[in-house]
C-alpha positions as CSV (number, residue, x, y, z in Angstrom):
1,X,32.2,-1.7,-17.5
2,X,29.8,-4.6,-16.2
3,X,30.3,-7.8,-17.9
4,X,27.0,-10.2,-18.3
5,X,28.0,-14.1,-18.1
6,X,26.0,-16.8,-20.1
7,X,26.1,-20.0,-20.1
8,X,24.4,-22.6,-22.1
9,X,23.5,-25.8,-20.9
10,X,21.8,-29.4,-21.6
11,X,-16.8,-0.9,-3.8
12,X,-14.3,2.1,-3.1
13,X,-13.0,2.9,-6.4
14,X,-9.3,4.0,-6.5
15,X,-9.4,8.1,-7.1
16,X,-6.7,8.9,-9.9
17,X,-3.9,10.9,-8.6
18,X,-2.6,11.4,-12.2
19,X,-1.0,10.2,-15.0
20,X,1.9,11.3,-16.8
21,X,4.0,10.2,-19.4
22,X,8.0,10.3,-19.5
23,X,10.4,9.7,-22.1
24,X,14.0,8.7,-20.9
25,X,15.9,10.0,-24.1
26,X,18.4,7.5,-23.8
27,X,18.2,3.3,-23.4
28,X,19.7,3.0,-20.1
29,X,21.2,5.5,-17.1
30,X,24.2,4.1,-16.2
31,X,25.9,4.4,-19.5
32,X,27.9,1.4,-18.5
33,X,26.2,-1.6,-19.9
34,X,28.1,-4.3,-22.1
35,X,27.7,-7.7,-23.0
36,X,29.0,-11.0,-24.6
37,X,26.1,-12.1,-25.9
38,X,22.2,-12.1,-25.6
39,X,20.3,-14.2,-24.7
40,X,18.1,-15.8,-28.1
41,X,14.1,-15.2,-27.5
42,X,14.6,-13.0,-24.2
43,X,11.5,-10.8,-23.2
44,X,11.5,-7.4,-21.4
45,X,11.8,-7.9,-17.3
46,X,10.7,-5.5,-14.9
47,X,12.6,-5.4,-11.6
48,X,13.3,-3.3,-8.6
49,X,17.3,-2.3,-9.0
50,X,19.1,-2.3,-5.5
51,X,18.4,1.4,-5.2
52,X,14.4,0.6,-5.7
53,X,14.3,1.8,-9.2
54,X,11.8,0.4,-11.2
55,X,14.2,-0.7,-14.1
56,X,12.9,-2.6,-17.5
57,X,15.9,-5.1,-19.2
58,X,16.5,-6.9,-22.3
59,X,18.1,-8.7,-24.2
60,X,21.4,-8.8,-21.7
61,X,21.6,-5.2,-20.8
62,X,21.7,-4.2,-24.4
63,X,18.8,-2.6,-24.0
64,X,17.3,-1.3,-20.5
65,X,15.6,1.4,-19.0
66,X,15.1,3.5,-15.5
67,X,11.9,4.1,-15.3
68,X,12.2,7.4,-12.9
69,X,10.0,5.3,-10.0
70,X,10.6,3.9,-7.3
71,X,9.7,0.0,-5.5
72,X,8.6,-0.4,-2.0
73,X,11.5,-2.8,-0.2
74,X,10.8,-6.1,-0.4
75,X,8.3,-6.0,-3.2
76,X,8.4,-7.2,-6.6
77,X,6.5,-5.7,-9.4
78,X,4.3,-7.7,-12.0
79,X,4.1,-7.3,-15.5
80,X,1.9,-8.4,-18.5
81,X,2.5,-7.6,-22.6
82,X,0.3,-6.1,-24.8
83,X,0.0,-7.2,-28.2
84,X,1.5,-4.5,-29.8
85,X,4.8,-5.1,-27.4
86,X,4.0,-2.5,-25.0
87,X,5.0,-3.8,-21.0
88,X,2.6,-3.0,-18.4
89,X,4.5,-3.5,-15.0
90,X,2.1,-2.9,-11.9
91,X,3.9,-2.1,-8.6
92,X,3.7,-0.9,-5.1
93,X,5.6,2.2,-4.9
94,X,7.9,3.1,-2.1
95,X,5.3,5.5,-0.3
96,X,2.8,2.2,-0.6
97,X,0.6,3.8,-3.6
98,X,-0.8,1.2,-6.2
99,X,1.2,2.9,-9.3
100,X,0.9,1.6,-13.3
101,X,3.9,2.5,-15.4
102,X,2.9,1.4,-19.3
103,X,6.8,0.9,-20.9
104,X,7.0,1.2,-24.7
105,X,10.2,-0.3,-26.4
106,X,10.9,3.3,-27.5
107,X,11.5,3.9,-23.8
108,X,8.5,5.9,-23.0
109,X,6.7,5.5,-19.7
110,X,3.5,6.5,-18.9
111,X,2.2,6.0,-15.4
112,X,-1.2,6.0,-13.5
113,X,-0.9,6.8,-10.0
114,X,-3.6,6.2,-7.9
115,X,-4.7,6.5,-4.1
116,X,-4.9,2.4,-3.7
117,X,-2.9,1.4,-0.5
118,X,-0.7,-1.6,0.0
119,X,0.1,-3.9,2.4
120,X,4.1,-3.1,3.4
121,X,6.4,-6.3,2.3
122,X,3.4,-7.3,-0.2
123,X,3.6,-7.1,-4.2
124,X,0.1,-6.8,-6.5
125,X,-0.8,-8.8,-9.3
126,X,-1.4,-8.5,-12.7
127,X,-3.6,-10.4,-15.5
128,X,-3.7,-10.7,-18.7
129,X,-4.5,-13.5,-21.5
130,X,-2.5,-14.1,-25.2
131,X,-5.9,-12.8,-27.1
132,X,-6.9,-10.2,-24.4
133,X,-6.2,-6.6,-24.5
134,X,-7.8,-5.2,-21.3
135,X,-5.5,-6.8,-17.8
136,X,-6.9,-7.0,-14.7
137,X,-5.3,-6.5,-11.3
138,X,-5.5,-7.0,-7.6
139,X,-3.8,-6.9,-4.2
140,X,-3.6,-6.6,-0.5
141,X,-4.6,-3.6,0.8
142,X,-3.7,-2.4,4.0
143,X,-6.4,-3.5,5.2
144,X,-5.9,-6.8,4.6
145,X,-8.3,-7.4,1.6
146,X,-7.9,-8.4,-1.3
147,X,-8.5,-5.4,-3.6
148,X,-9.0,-6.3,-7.4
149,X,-10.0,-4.8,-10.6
150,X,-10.8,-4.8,-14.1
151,X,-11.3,-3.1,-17.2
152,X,-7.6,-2.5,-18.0
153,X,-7.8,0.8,-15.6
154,X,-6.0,0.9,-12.1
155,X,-8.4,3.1,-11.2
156,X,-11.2,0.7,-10.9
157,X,-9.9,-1.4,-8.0
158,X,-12.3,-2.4,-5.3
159,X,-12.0,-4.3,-1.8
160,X,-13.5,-7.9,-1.7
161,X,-15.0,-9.8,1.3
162,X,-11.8,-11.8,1.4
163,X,-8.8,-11.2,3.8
164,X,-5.2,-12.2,3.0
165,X,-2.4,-13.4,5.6
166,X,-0.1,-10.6,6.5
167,X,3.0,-10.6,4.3
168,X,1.9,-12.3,1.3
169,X,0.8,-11.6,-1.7
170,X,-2.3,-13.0,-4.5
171,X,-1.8,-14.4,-7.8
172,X,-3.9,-13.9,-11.0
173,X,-4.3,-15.5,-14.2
174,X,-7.0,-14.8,-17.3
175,X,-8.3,-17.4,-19.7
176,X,-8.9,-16.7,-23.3
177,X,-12.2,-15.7,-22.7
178,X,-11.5,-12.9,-20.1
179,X,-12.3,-14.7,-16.9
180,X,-10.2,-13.9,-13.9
181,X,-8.7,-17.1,-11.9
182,X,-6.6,-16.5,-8.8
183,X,-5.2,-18.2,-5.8
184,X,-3.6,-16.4,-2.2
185,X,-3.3,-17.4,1.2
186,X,-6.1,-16.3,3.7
187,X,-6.1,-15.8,7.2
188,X,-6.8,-19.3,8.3
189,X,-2.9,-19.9,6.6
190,X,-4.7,-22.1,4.0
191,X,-4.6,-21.7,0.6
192,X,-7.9,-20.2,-1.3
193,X,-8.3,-20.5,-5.2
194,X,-11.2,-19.2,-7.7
195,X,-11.7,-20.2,-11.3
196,X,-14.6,-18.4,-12.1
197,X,-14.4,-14.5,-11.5
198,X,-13.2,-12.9,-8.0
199,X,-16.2,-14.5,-6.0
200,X,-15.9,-17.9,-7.0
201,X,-12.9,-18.2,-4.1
202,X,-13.3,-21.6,-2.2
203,X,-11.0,-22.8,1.1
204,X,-8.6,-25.9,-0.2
205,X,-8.2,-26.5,3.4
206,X,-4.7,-26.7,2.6
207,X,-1.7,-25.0,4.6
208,X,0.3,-23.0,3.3
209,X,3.9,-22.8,4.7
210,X,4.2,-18.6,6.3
211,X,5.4,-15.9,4.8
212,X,5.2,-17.5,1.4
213,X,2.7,-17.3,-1.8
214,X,1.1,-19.2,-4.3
215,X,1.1,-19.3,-8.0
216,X,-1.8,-19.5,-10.6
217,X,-1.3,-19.3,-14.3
218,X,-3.4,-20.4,-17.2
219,X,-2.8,-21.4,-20.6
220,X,-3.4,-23.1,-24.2
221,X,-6.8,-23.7,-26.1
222,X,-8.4,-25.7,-23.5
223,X,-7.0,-23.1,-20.5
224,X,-5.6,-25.0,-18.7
225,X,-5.1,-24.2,-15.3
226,X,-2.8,-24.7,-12.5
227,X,-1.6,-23.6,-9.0
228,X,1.8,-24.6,-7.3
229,X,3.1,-23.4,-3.7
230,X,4.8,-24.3,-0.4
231,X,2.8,-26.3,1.7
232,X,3.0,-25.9,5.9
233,X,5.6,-28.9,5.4
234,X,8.1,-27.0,3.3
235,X,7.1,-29.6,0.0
236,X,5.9,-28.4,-3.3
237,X,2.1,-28.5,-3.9
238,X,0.6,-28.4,-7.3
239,X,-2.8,-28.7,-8.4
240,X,-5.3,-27.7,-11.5
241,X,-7.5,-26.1,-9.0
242,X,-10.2,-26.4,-5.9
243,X,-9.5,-28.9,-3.9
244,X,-7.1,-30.6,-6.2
245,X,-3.6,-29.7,-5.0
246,X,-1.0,-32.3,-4.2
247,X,2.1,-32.6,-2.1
248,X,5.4,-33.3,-3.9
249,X,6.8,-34.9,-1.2
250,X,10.3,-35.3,-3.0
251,X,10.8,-32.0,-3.3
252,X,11.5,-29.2,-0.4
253,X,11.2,-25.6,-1.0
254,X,13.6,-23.0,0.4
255,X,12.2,-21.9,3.6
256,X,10.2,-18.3,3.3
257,X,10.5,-18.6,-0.3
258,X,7.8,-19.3,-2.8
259,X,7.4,-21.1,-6.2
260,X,6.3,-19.6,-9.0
261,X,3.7,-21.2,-12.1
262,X,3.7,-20.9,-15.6
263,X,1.7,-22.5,-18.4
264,X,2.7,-22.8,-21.9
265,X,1.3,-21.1,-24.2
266,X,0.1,-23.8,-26.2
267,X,-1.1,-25.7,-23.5
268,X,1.2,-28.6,-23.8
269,X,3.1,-28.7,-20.1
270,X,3.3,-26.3,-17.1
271,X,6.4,-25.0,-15.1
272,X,7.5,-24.6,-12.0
273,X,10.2,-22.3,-10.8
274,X,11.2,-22.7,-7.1
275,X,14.6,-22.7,-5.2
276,X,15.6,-25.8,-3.4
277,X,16.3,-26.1,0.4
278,X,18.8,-29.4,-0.8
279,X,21.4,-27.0,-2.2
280,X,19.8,-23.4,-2.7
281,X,19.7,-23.0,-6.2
282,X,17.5,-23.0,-8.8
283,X,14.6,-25.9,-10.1
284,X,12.1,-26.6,-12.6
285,X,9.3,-29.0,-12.3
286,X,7.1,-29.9,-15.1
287,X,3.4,-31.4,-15.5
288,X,3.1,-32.7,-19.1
289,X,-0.3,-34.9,-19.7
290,X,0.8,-35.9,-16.4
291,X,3.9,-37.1,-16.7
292,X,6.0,-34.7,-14.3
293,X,9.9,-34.0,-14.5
294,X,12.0,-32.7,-12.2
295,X,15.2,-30.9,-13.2
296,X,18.0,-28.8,-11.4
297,X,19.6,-25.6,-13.4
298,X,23.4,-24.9,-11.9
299,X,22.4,-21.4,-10.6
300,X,23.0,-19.9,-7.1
301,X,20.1,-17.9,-5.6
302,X,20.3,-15.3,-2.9
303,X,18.8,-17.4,0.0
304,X,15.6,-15.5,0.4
305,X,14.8,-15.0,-3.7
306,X,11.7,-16.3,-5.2
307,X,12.5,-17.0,-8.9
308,X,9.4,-15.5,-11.4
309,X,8.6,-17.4,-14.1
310,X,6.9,-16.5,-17.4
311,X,6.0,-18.3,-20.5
312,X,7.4,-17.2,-23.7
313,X,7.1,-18.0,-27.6
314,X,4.6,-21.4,-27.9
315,X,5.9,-23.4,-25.3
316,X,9.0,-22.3,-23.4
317,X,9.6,-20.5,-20.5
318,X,11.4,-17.2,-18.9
319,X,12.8,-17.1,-15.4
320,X,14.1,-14.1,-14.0
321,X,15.8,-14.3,-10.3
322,X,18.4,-12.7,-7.7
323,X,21.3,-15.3,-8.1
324,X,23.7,-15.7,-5.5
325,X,25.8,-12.6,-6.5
326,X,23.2,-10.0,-5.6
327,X,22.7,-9.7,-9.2
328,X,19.4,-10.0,-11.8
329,X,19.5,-12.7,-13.7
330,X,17.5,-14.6,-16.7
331,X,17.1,-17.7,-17.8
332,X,15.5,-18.2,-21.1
333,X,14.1,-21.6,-22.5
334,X,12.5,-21.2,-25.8
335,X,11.4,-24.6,-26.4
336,X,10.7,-25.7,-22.9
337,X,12.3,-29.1,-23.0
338,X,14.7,-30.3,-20.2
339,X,18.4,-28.8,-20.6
340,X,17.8,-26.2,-23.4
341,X,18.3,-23.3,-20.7
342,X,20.4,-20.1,-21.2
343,X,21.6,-18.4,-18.6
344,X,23.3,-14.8,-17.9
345,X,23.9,-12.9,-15.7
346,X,22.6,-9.1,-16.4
347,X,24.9,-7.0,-14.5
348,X,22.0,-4.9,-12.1
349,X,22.4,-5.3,-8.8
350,X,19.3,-6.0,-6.7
């Protein structure tokens, strides 16, 4: 039996291929999952499972499911929630296909497979926001654009003017009002952001350190907006946008990994996840009004994991990451205030 630990502390459309639906029958594949406890307020996660299945979690391994694909190595799939609960986890398959699988709690899946291409070691983004119900996605092709789309179809992606750095991957957010903001890094290694539709991109002139990605996300009644990511100098760079991005100079990112953004969903502060090169494990700077924070959380990461970080409830956070055992796990903080983190390890190896 797997034990979890937790710990509380202070213009060429995409051709459909098809699309099927699947129902799993029972809540997990293994038949081995048990837990202590689950964690309060924890939200579905997709992930890629050591042997590249595309597996859905909650709630400590109480309830998770196999979805029956498989993840391209190296690649991380995103995900957005409908309103009625439903997961939509976008993903680049392990024969490089753009594929959608649209998890239920019931443990259907129903997936849209599509001809879309992309670039080996690079993962897609998705968009969506709180009063939304139609995301929109985008990623590097392997041709080196950025492909994006809209419309909540994966069929309707289309390749852009813009080119991408090899090995990393864009970043999307949606403000209440449907717009698409995004940041990646281009070509020239700097770091390009738009916060007006898919052709508003502009040049920061900013490095961005290789092999890593930024961060967008958006939030609140007045959207606001914010980017984070590893500059050329290894330090933390946040910024609400343009040319407005600023080095942390206290703080050093893991080398070849990248920070992840989230903004509340009230507006109120926004979080970064990152893993430090002081010690390895894992951190999370706020911006509130601001005032910014800094705080450690006493978990171990795998040295080259990138924590993902999601907002949950009205303004606290989820973080799931590949800690230092090889293994998934999620930290939840439902208000978002320093020290309120839980923390457990899930039990699936990555």
């Amino acid at each position: 039996m797997t034990k979890h630990r937790t710990l509380a502390i202070s213009t060429i459309s995409l051709l459909t291929l098809g699309v099927f639906a699947m129902g799993c029958g029972e809540m997990d594949d293994s038949g081995d999952q048990t837990v202590t406890s689950a964690l309060q307020d924890q939200e579905w996660t997709a992930f890629q499972r050591n042997d590249h299945a595309l597996m859905f979690e909650t709630s400590g391994g109480v309830f998770s499911s196999n979805s029956g694909a498989f993840v391209a190595t190296g690649t991380v799939p995103s995900q957005v929630k409908l309103s009625g609960g439903a997961v939509v986890a976008g993903f680049q398959r392990n024969d490089g296909h753009w594929v959608v699988d649209q998890f239920t709690p019931n443990n259907s899946h129903s997936f849209t497979i599509t001809n879309g291409l992309i670039r080996g070691g690079t993962s897609p983004g998705l968009a969506l926001c709180a009063g939304c119900s139609l995301w929109a996605f985008g990623f590097q092709g392997t041709d080196g654009r950025l492909w994006f789309g809209t419309g909540g179809n994966a069929n309707n992606g289309n390749p852009t003017a813009a080119f991408l750095a090899a090995g990393t991957s864009p970043s999307f957010a949606m403000t209440s009002s449907g717009v698409v903001q995004f940041g990646f890094m281009g070509v020239n290694g700097h770091l390009w952001v738009g916060l007006n539709g898919i052709t508003s991109g502009v040049d920061s002139t900013h490095g961005v350190a290789t092999g890593t990605s930024p961060s967008v996300g958006v939030g609140g009644p007045n959207n606001l907006f914010g980017v984070a990511f590893q500059g050329s100098n290894g330090h933390l760079w946040f910024g609400g946008g343009g040319q407005s991005q600023f080095d942390k100079s206290s703080i050093a990112i893991k080398t070849g990994t990248s920070p992840t953004l989230a903004v509340a969903a009230d507006g109120t502060r926004t979080f970064v996840a990152y893993q430090s090169a002081a010690n390895g494990v894992l951190h999370v700077w706020r911006n509130e009004n601001g005032a910014e924070s800094d705080s450690q959380i006493n978990l171990g990461m795998q040295n080259t994991a990138t924590p993902k970080i999601t907002p949950i409830l009205t303004s606290g956070y989820q973080i799931a990451l590949k800690g230092f055992n090889g293994h998934l796990w999620i930290v939840v903080n439902s208000s978002g205030g320093i020290g309120q983190e839980q923390i457990q390890d899930q039990g699936f190896a990555m």
